[in-house]
C-alpha positions in Angstrom: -66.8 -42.0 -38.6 -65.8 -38.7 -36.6 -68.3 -35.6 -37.5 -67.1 -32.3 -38.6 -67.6 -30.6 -35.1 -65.9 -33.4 -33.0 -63.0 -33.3 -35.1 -62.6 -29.6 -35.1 -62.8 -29.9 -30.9 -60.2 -32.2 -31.2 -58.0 -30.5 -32.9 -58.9 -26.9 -30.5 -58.3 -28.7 -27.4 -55.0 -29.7 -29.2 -53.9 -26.1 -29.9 -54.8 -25.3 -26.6 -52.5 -27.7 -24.8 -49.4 -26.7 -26.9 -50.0 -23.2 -26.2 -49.9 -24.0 -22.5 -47.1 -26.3 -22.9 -45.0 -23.5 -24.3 -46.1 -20.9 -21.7 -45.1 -23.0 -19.0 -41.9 -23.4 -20.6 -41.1 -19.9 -20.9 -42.6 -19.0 -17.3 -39.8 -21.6 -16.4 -37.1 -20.2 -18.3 -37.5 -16.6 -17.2 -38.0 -17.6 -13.3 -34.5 -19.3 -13.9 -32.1 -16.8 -12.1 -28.6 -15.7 -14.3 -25.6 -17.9 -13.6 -22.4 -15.3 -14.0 -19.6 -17.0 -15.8 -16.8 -18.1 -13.2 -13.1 -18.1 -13.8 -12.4 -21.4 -11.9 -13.8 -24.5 -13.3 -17.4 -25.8 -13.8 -18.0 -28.7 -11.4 -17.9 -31.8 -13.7 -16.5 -29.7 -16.4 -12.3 -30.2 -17.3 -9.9 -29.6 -14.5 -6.9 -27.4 -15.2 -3.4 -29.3 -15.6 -1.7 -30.7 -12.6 1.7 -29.8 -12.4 3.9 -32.6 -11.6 6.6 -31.1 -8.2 9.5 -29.7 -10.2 7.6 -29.6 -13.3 7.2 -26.9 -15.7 4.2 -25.3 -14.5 5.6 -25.4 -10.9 6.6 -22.4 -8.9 10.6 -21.7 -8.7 12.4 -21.1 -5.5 13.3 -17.6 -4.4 17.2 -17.5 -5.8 20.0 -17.0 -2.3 20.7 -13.2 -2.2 24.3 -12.2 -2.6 25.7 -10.3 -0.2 28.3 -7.8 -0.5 30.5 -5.4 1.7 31.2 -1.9 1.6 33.4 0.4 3.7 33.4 4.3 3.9 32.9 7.0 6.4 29.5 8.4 6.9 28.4 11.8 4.8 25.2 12.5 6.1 21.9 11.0 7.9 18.5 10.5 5.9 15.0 10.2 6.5 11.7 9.0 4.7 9.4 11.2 3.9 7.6 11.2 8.0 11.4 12.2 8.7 12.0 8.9 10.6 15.5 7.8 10.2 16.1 5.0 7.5 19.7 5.6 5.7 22.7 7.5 5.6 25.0 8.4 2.7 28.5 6.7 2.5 31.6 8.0 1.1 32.8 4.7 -0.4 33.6 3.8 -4.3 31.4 4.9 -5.2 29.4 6.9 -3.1 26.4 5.2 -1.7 23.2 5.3 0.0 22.3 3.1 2.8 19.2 2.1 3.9 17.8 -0.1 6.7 14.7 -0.7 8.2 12.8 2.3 10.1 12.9 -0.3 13.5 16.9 0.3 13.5 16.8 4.0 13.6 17.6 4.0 17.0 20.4 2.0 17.6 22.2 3.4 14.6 21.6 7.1 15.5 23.2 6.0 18.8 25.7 4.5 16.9 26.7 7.0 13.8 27.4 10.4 13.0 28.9 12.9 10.1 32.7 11.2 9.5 32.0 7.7 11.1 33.7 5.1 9.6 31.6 1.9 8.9 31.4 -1.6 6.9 28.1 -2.4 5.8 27.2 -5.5 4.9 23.6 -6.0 2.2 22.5 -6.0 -1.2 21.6 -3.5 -4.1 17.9 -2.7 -4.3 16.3 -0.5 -7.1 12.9 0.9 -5.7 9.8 2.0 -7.4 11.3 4.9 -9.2 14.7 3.3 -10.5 16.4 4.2 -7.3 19.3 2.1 -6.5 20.3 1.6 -2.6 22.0 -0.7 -0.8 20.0 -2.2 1.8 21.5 -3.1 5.2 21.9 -6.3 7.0 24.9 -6.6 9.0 26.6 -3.2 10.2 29.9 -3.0 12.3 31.6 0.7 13.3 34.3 0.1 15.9 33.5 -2.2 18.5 29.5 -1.9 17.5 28.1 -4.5 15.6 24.2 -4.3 14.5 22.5 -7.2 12.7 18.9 -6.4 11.2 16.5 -8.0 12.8 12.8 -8.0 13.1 11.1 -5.8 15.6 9.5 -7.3 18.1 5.8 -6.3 17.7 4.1 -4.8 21.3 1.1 -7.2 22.7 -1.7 -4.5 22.8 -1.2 -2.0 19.9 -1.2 1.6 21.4 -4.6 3.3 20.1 -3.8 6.5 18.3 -4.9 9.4 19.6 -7.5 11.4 17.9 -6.6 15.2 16.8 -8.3 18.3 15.7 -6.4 21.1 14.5 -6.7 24.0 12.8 -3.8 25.8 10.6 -2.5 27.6 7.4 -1.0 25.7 4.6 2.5 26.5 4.4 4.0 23.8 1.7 2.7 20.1 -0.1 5.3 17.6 0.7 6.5 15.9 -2.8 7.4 12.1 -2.3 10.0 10.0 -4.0 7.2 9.7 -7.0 7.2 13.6 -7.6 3.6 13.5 -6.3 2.3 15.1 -3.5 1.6 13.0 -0.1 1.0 15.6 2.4 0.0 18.9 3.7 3.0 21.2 6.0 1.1 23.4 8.4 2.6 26.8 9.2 4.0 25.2 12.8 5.4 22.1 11.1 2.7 19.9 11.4 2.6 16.9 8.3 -1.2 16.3 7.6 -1.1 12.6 5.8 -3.3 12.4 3.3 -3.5 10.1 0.1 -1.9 11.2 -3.2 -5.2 11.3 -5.2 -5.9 14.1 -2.5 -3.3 16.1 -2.2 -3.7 16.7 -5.9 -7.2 17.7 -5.7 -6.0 19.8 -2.6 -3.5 21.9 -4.3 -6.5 23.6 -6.3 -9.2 23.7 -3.3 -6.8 24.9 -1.0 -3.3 26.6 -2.4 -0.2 27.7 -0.1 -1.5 29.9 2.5 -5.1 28.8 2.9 -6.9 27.6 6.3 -7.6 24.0 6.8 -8.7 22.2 9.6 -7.6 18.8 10.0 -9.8 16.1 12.4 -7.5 12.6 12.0 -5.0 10.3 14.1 -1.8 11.2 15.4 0.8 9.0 13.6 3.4 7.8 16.5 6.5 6.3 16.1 7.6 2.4 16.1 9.2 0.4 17.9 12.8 1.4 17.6 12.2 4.4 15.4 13.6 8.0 15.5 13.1 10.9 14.1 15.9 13.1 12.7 13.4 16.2 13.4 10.6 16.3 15.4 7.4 16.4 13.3 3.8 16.3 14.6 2.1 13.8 11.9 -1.5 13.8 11.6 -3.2 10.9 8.7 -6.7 13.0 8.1 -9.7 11.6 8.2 -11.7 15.1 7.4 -10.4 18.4 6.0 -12.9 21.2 5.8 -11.9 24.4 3.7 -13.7 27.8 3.9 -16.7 26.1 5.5 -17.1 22.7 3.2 -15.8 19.8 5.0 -14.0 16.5 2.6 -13.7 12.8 3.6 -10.5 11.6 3.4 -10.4 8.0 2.1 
């Protein structure tokens, strides 16, 4: 027969080692770092469907573009917004603008003026803003025939050189969005700078202030043209009545 004092050790010593199981449990549990969930599957866990090749889940070919002609005489050369040459205006039914890739500026400025007559062959595009164009592929006007192709890109890119300049504001230049994209300097210079920027500009620095600009000249590609010469800068820093802004 147990006594009264060895049965009450017994059951103290028993407390005591439950306690200490459960503390080492709990150390265990917080020393346990959080997994994040994941998106993709657990491993061991159920695998996504696999889609059978032609299947419902599987990806559809790009559809054939269609292409189509159009003949007219030329209205008038246009430019993107870094006035590099990328369309024209055609006097066909109905009256349409053309536009081609930046790389061909050349060869059709060489080619094309005001009154030219030209058959164009492409495709409708609608842009961003609803904007419908016809792009250029295939482009004959007289005994010239240009075929979009890509450029052929140089084997060691040119590094840009750096600028520092110093001018008064003398316009924002609006893109195709409405928003402003860029700064005009009083001698025509085209400070690059991010939409989100520009805005903020327009209030830190209105028409007429003085900015100073360190950035990158912007040079043309291969094959480009401008329709008027432009100095383009993309800013890095702009400083205003002494406080200077990063540019990202």
């Amino acid at each position: 027969m147990q006594t009264p004092q060895l049965t009450l050790t017994a059951l103290l010593m028993s407390a005591l080692a439950v306690s200490s199981t459960q503390a080492q449990t709990a150390n265990q549990r917080n020393s346990e770092p959080i997994q994040l969930a994941s998106a993709g599957p657990r491993p061991g866990g159920p695998r996504p469907p696999h889609h059978q090749p032609g299947g419902p889940g599987a990806p559809q070919p790009q559809a054939i573009t269609s292409l189509t002609t159009l003949t007219g005489t030329v209205n008038q050369l246009t430019a993107n917004d870094d006035g590099i040459l990328n369309g024209f205006t055609l006097n066909a039914s109905p009256a349409t603008t053309v536009r081609f890739a930046t790389h061909l500026g050349q060869q059709v400025n060489a080619t094309l003026k005001p009154g030219s007559q030209v058959t164009v062959m492409g495709y409708q595009k609608t842009g961003p803003t609803g904007e419908t164009t016809f792009q250029l592929v295939k482009m004959t006007a007289g005994k010239t025939q240009l075929v979009d192709t890509a450029p052929v890109k140089p084997q060691t890119p040119a590094t840009p050189a750096q600028q520092t300049i110093t001018g008064k504001i003398a316009d924002y230049q609006l893109g195709r969005d409405g928003q402003a994209n860029a700064l005009i300097l009083a001698d025509q210079t085209i400070v690059k700078v991010p939409p989100h920027v520009a805005g903020q500009l327009t209030t830190l620095a209105p028409k007429g202030s003085t900015i100073t600009v360190d950035g990158y000249a912007q040079s043309l590609g291969e094959g480009q043209v401008q329709l008027q010469k432009h100095n383009i800068v993309r800013a890095s820093v702009l400083t205003v009545a002494g406080q200077s802004y990063l540019v990202r």
